[in-house]
VOLUMZA-584655 format. One record per atom (N, C-alpha, C): residue number from 1; atom name; x, y, z; residue in one letter. Coordinates in steps of 0.02 Angstrom, whole numbers, plus 50000, padded with zeros to 5 digits. Example, Ala and Ser with C-alpha at 12.3 -4.5 7.8 and 13.67 -1.06 7.14 Angstrom:
REM residues 2
 resi name    c1    c2    c3 resn
    1    N 50660 49716 50390    A
    1   CA 50615 49775 50390    A
    1    C 50660 49835 50390    A
    2    N 50642 49888 50354    S
    2   CA 50684 49947 50357    S
    2    C 50645 50002 50394    S
END
This chain:
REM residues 228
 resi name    c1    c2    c3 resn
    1    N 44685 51227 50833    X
    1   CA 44671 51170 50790    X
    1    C 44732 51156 50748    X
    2    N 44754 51081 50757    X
    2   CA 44821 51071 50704    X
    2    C 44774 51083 50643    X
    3    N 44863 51092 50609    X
    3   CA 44869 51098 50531    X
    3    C 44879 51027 50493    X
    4    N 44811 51035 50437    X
    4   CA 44819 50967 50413    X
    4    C 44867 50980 50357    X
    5    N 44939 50926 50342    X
    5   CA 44973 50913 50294    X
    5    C 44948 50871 50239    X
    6    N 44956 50885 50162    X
    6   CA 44948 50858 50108    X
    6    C 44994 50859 50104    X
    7    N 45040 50809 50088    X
    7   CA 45078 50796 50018    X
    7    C 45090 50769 49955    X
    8    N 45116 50824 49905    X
    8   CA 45112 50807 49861    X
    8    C 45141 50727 49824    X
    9    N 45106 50699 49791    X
    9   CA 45116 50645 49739    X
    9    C 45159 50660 49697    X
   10    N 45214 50634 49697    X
   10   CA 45256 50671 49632    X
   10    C 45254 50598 49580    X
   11    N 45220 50646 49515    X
   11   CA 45218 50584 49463    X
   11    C 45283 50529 49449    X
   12    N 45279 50486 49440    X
   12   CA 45356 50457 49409    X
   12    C 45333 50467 49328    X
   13    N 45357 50526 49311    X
   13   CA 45351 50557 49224    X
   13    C 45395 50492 49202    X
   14    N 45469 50478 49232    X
   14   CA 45512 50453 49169    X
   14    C 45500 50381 49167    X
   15    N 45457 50331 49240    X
   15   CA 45429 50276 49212    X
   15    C 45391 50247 49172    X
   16    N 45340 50326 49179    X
   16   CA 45293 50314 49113    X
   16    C 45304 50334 49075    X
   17    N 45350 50373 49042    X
   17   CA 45393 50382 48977    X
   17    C 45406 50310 48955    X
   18    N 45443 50276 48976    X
   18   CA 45485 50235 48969    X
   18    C 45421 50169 48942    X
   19    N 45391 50187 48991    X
   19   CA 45330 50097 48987    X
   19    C 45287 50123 48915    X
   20    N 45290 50186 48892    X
   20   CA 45237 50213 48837    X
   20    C 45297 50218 48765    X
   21    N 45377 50234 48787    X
   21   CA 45417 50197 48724    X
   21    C 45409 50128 48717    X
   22    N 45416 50097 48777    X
   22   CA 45421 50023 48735    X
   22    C 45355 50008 48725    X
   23    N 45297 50014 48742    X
   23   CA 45245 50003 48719    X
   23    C 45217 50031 48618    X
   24    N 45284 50075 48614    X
   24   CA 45266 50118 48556    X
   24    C 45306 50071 48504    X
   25    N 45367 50060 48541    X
   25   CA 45414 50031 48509    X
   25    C 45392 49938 48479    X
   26    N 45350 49919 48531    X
   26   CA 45323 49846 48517    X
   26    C 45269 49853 48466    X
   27    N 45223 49907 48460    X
   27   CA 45181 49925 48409    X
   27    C 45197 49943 48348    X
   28    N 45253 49968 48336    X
   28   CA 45273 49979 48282    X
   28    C 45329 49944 48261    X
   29    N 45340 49915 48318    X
   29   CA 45406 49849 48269    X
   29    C 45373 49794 48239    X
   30    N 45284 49777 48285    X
   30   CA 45252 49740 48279    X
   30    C 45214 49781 48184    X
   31    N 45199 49811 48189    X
   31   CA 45175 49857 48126    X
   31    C 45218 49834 48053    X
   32    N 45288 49861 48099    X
   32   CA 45336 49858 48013    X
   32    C 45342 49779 47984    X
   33    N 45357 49755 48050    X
   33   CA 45349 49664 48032    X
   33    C 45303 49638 47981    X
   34    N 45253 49637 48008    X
   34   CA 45185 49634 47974    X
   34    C 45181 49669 47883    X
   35    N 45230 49710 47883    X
   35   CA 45209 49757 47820    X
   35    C 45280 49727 47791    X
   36    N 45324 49680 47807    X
   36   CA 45379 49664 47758    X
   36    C 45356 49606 47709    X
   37    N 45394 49631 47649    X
   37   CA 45374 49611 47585    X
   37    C 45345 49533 47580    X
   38    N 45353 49503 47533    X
   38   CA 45358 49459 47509    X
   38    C 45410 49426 47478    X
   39    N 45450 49371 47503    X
   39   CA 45507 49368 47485    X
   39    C 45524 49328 47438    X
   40    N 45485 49261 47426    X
   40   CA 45485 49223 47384    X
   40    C 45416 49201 47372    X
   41    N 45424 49183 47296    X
   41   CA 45360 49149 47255    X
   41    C 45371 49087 47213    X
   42    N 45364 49037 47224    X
   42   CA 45351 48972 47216    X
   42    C 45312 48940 47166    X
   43    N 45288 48968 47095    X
   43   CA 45247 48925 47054    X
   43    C 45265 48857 47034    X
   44    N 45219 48816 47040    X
   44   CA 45211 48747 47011    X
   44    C 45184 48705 46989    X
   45    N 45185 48655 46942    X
   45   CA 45151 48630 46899    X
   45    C 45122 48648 46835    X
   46    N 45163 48729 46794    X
   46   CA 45133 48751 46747    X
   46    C 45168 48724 46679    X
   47    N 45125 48720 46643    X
   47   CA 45168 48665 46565    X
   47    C 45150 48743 46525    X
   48    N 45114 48781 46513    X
   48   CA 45113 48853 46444    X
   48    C 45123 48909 46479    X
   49    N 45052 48907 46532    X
   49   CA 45080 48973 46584    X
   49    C 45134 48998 46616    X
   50    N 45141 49070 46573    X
   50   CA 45210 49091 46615    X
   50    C 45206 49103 46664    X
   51    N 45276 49123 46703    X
   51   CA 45248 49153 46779    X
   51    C 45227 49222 46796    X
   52    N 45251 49259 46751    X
   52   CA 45244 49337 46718    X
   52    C 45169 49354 46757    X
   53    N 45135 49291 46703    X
   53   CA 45055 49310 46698    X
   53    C 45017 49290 46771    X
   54    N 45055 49261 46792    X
   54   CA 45017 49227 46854    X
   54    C 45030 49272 46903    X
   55    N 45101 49291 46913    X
   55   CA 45104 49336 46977    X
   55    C 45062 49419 46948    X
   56    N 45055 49429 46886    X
   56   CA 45022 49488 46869    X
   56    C 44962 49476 46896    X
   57    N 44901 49418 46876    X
   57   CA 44834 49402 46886    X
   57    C 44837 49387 46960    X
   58    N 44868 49379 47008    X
   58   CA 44876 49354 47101    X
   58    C 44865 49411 47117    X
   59    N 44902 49479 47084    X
   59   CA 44919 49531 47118    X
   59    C 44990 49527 47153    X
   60    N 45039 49495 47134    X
   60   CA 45103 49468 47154    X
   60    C 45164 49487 47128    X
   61    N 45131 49539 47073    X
   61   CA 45217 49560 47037    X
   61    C 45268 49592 47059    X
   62    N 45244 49646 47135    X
   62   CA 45259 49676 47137    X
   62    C 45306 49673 47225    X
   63    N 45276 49598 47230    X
   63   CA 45292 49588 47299    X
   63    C 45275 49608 47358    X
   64    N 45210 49613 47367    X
   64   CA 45168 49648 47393    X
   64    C 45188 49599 47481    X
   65    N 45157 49649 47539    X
   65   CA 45155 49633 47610    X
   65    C 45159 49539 47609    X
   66    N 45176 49531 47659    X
   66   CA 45178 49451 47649    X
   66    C 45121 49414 47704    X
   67    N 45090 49450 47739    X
   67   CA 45049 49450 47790    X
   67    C 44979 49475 47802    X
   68    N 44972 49531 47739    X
   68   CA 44923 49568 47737    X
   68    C 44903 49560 47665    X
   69    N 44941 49500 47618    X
   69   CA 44910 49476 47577    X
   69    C 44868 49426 47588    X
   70    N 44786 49438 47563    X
   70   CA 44748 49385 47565    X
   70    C 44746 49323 47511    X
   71    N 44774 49267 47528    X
   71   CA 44773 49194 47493    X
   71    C 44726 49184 47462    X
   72    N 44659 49198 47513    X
   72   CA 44580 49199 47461    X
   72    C 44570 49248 47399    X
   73    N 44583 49310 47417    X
   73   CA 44584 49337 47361    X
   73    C 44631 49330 47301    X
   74    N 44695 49314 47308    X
   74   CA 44748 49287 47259    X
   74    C 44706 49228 47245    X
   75    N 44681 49163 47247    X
   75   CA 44644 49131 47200    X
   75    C 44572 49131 47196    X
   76    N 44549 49176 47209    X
   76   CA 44471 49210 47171    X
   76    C 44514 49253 47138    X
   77    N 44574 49259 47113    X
   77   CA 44593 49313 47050    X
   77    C 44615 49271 46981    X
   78    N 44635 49200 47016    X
   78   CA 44695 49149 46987    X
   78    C 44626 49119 46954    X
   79    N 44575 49118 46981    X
   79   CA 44509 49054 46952    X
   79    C 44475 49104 46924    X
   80    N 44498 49168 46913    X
   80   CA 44446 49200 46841    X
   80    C 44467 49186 46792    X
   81    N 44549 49152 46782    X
   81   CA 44583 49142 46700    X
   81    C 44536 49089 46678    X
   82    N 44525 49094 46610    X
   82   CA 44505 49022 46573    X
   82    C 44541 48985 46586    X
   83    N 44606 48981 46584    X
   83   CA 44689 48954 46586    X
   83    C 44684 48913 46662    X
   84    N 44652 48920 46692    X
   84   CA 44672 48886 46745    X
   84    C 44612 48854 46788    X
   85    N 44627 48800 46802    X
   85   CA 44565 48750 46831    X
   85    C 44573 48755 46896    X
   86    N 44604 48760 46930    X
   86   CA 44621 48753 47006    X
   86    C 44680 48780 47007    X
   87    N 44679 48803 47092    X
   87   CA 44758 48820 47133    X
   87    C 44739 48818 47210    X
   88    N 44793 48796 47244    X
   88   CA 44814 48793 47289    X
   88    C 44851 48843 47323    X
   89    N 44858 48871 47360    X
   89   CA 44902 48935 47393    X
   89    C 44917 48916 47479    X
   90    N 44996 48904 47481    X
   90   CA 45016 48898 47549    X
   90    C 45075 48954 47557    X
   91    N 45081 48974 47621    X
   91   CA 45138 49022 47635    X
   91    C 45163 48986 47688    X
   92    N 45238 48981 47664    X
   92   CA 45288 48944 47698    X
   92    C 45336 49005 47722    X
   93    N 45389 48984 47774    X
   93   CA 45443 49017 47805    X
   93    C 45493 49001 47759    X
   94    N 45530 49067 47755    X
   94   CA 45505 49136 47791    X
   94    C 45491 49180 47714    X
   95    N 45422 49221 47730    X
   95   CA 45375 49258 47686    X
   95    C 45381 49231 47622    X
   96    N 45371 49182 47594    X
   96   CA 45377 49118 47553    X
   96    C 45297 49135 47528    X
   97    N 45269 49111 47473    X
   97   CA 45204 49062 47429    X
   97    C 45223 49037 47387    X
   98    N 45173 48973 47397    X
   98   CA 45195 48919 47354    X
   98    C 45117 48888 47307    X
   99    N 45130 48921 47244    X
   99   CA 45069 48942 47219    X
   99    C 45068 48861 47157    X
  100    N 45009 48810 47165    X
  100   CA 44990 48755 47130    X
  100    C 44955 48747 47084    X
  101    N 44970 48773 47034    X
  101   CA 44927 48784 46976    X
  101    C 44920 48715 46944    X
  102    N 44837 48707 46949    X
  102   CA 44807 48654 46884    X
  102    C 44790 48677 46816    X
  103    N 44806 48690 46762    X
  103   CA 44807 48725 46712    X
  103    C 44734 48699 46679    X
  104    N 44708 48722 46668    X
  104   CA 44633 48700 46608    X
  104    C 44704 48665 46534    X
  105    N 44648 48619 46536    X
  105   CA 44704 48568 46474    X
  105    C 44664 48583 46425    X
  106    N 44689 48608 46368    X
  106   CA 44690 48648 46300    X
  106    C 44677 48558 46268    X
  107    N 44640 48579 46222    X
  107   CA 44628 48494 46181    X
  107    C 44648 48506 46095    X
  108    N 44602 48578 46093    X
  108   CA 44625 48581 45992    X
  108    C 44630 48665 45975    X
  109    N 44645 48679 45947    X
  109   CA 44653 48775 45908    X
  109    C 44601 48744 45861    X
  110    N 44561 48797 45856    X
  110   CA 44499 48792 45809    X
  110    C 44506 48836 45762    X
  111    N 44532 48818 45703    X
  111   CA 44566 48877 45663    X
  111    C 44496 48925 45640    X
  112    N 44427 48893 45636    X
  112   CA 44379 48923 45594    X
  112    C 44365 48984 45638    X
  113    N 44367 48994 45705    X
  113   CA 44353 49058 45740    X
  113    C 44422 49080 45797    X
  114    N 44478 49053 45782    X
  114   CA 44518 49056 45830    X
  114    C 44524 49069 45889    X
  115    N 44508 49025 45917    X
  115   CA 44499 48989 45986    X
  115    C 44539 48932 46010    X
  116    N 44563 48932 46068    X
  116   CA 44587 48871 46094    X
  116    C 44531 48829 46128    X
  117    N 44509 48765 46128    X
  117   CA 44478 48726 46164    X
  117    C 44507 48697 46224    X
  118    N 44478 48696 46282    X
  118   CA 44492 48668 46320    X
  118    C 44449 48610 46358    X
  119    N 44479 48563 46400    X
  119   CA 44453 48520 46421    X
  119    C 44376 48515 46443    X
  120    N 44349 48562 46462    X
  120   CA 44282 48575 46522    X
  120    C 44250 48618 46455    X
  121    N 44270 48613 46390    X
  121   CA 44237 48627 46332    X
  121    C 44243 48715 46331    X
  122    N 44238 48751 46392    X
  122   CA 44278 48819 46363    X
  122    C 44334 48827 46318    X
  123    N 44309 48898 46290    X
  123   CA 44349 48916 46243    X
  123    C 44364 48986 46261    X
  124    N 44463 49010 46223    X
  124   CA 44455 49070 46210    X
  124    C 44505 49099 46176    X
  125    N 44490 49153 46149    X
  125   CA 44527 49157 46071    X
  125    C 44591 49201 46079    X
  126    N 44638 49151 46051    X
  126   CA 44716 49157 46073    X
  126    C 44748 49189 45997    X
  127    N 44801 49230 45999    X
  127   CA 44837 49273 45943    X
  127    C 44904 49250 45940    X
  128    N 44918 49191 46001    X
  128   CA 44997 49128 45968    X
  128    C 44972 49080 45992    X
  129    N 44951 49042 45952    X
  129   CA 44946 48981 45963    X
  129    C 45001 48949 45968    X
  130    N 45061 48949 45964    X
  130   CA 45120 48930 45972    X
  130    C 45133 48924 46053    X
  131    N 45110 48936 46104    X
  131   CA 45123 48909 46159    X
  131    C 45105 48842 46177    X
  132    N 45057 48816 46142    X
  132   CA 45005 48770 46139    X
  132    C 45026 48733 46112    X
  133    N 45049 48639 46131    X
  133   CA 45047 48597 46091    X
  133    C 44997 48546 46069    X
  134    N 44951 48588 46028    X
  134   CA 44886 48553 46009    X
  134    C 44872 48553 45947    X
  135    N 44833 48508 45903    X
  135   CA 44823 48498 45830    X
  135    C 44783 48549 45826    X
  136    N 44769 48583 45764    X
  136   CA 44719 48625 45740    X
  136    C 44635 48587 45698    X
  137    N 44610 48618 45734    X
  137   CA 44546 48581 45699    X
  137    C 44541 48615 45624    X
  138    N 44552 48590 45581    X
  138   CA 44538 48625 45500    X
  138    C 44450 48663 45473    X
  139    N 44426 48635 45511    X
  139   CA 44358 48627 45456    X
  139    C 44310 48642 45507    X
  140    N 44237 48650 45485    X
  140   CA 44179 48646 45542    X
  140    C 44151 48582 45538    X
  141    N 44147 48580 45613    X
  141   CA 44115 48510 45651    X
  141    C 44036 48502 45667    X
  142    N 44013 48471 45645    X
  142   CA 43907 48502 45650    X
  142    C 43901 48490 45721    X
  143    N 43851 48534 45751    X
  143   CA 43848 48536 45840    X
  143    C 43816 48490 45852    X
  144    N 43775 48437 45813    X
  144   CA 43783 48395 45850    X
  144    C 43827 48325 45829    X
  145    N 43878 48325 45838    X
  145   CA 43936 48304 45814    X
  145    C 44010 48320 45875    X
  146    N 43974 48380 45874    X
  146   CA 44031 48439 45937    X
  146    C 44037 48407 45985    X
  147    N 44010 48400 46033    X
  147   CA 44018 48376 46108    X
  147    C 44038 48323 46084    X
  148    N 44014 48251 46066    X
  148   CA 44061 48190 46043    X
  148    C 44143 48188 46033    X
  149    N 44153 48251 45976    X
  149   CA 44211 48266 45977    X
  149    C 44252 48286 46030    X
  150    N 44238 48342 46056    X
  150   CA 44283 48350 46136    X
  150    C 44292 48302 46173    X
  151    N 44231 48283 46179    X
  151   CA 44237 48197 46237    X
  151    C 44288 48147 46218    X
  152    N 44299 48159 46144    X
  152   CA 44343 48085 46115    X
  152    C 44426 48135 46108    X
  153    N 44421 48197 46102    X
  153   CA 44491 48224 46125    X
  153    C 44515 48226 46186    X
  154    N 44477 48241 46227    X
  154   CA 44465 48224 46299    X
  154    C 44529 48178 46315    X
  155    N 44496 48126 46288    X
  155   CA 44528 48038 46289    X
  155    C 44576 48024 46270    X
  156    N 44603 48075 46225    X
  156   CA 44681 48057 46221    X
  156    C 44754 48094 46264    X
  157    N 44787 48053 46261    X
  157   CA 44839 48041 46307    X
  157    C 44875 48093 46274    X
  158    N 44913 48143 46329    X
  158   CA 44964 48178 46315    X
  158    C 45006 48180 46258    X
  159    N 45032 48145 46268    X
  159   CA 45097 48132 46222    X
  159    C 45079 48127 46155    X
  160    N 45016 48062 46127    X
  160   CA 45001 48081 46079    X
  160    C 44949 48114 46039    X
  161    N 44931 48191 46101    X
  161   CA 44908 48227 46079    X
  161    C 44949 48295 46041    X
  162    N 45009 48280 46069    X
  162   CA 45057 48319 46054    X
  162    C 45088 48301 45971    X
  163    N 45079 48234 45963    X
  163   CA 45103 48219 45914    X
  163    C 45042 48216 45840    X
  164    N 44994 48265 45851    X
  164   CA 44923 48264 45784    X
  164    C 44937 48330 45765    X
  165    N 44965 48352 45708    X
  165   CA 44958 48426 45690    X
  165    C 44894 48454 45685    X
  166    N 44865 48405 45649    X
  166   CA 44809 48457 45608    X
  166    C 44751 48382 45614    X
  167    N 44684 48407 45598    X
  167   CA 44628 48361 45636    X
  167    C 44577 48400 45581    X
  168    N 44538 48346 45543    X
  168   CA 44475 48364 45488    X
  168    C 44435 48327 45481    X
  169    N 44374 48371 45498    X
  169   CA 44310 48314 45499    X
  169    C 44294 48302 45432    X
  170    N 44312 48242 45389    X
  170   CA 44290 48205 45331    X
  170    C 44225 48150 45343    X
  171    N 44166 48179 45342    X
  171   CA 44122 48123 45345    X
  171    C 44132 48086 45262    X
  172    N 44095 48031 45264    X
  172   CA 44061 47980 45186    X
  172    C 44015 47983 45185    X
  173    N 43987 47939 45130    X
  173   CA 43917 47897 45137    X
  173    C 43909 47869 45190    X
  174    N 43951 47827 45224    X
  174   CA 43969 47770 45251    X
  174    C 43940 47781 45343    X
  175    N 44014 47838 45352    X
  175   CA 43994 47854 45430    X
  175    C 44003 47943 45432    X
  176    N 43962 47962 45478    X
  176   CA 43963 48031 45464    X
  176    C 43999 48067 45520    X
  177    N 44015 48007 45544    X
  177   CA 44068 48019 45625    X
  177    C 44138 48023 45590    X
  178    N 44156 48031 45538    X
  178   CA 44229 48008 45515    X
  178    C 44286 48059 45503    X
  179    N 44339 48056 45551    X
  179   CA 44391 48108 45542    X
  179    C 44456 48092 45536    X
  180    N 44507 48115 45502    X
  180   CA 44552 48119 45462    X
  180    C 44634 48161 45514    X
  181    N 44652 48126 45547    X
  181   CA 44706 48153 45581    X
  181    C 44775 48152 45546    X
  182    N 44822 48213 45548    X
  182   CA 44868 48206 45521    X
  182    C 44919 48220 45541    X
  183    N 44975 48171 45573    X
  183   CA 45040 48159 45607    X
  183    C 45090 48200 45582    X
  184    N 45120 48237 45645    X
  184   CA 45177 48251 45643    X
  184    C 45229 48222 45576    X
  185    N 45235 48173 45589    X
  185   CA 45282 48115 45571    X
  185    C 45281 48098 45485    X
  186    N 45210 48134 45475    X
  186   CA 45177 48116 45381    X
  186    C 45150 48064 45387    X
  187    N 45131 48033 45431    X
  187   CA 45060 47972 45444    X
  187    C 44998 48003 45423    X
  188    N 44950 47983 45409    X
  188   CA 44872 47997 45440    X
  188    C 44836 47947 45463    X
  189    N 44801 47949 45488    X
  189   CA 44747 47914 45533    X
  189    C 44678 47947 45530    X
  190    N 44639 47880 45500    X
  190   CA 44556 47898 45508    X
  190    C 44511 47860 45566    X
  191    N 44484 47895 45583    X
  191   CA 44456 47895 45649    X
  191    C 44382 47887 45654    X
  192    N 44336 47877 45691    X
  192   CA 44274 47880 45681    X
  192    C 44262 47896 45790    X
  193    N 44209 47938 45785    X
  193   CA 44188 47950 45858    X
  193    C 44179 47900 45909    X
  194    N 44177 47850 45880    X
  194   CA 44161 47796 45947    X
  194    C 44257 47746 45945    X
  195    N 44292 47769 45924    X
  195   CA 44345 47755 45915    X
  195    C 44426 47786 45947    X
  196    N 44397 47861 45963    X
  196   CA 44450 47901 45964    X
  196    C 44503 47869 46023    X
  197    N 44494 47822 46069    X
  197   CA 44537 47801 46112    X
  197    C 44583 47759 46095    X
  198    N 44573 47726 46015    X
  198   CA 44625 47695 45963    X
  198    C 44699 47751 45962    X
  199    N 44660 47791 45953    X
  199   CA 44743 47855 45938    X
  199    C 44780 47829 45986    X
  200    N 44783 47818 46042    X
  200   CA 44843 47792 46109    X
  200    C 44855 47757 46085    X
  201    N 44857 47701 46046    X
  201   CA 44887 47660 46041    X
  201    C 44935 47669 45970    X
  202    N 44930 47736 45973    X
  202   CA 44987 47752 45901    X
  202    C 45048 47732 45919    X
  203    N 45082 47747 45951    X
  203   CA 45167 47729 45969    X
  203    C 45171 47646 45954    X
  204    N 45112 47604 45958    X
  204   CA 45134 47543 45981    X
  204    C 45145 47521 45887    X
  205    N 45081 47517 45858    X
  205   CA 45086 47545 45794    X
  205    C 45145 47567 45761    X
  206    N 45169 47604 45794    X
  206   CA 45260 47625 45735    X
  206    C 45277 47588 45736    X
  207    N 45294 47532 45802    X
  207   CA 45341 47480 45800    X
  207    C 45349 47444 45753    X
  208    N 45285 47434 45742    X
  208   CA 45288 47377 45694    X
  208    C 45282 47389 45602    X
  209    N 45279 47481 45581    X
  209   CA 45312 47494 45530    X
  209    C 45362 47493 45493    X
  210    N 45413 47491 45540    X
  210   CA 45459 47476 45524    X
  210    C 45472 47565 45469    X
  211    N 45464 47613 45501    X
  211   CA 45488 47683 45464    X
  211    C 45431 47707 45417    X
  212    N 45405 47655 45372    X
  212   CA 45355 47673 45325    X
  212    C 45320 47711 45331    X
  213    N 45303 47757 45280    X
  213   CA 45227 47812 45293    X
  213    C 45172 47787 45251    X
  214    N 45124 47811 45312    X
  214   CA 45054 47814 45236    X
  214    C 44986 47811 45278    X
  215    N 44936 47769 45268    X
  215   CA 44884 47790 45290    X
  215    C 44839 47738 45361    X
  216    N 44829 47756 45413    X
  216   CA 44820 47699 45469    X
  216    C 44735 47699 45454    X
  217    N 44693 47666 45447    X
  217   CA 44613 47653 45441    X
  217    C 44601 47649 45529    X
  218    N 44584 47663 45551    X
  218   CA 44562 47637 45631    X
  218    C 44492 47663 45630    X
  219    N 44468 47674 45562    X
  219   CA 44377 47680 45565    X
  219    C 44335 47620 45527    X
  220    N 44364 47590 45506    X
  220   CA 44314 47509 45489    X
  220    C 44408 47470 45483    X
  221    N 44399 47438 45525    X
  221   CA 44468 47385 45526    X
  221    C 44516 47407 45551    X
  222    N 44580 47388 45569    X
  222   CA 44612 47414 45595    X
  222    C 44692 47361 45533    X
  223    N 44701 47421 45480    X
  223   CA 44741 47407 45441    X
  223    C 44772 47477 45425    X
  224    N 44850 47464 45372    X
  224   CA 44888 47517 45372    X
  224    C 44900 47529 45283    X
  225    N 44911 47576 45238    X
  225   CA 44908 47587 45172    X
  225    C 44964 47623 45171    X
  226    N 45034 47584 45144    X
  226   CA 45082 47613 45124    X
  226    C 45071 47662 45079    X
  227    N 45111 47710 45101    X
  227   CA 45114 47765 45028    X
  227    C 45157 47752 44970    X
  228    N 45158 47778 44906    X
  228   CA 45182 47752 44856    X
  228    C 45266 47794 44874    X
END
């Protein structure tokens, strides 16, 4: 009876060496990629907020993965500040974010409990008000009186919100809506709640002072009381 021959299979060890480095090598070049930093950060649109605070509250100070940072979670961190109404988060080339901050707009410092007010009527209590260019409310405002008031700060325009130091609710006999604004500049202006959208039209008003100070009525008439 012949002899049956087997022969042996001889593995190719060093092809599959070779196909299991580069396979190791694409996994982990693919790995380190993935885990390189963050290279640039992009804030914009902030007028008080520093950037300090923002890349601290993102989770961003530190320059964390640029790939394996989640965008969602960086603004479910950014929309817990009072400070901030909205953001936007895009990652641009190369390992770039470009972070869009809508800031909550601050309206008055409430000196009686120190608090900043902001637009959407939150509040929260700040230790410099000096970042803030907003008048101080002097005095207490009766609650129901309150909401009127925000709504009619609301309404004024930037610029010359910037320009009211200080803000006091003076009711009369007369009207019990009646408040007492007092200018940068050494003007004052009295005001009444169904009125407050008169303040914009302060700049137009100087013109025609001609430098003088003293007192603007814009709560029954719309006349001006030189000072002595």
């Amino acid at each position: 009876m012949a002899k049956k021959i087997v022969k042996k299979k001889k593995l190719k060890v060093f092809r599959l060496f070779i196909i299991l480095l580069v396979l190791s090598g694409v996994f982990f070049g693919g790995y380190f990629y993935l885990k390189l930093p963050t290279l640039n950060i992009l804030i914009k649109n902030t007028n008080y907020l520093n950037d300090d605070y923002i890349l601290e509250l993102a989770g961003l100070k530190n320059y964390p993965s640029f790939f394996f940072t989640s965008t969602s979670s960086m603004k479910k961190k950014l929309l817990s500040s009072p400070y901030i109404e909205d953001v936007t988060i895009k990652r641009k080339f190369y390992h770039s974010f470009v972070l869009n901050i809508k800031e909550n707009k601050p309206l008055f410092f409430n000196q009686q409990d120190g608090h900043i007010v902001f637009d959407d009527k939150s509040s929260v209590e700040v230790f410099d008000v000096s970042v803030f260019r907003v008048p101080r409310l002097l005095n207490y405002v009766p609650d129901n009186k309150y909401d009127s008031f925000v709504k009619g700060m609301r309404n004024i325009h930037d610029d010359i919100l910037s320009k009211i130091s200080d803000i006091e609710y003076q009711p009369n006999d007369y009207d019990k809506d009646r408040f007492l604004l007092y200018m940068d500049d050494g003007n004052m202006v009295y005001l009444t709640l169904t009125k407050f959208k008169m303040i914009n039209y302060y700049n137009d008003v100087l013109s025609q002072l001609e430098e003088r100070r003293g007192i603007l009525y814009l709560d029954n008439g719309n006349h001006f009381q030189i000072k002595e």
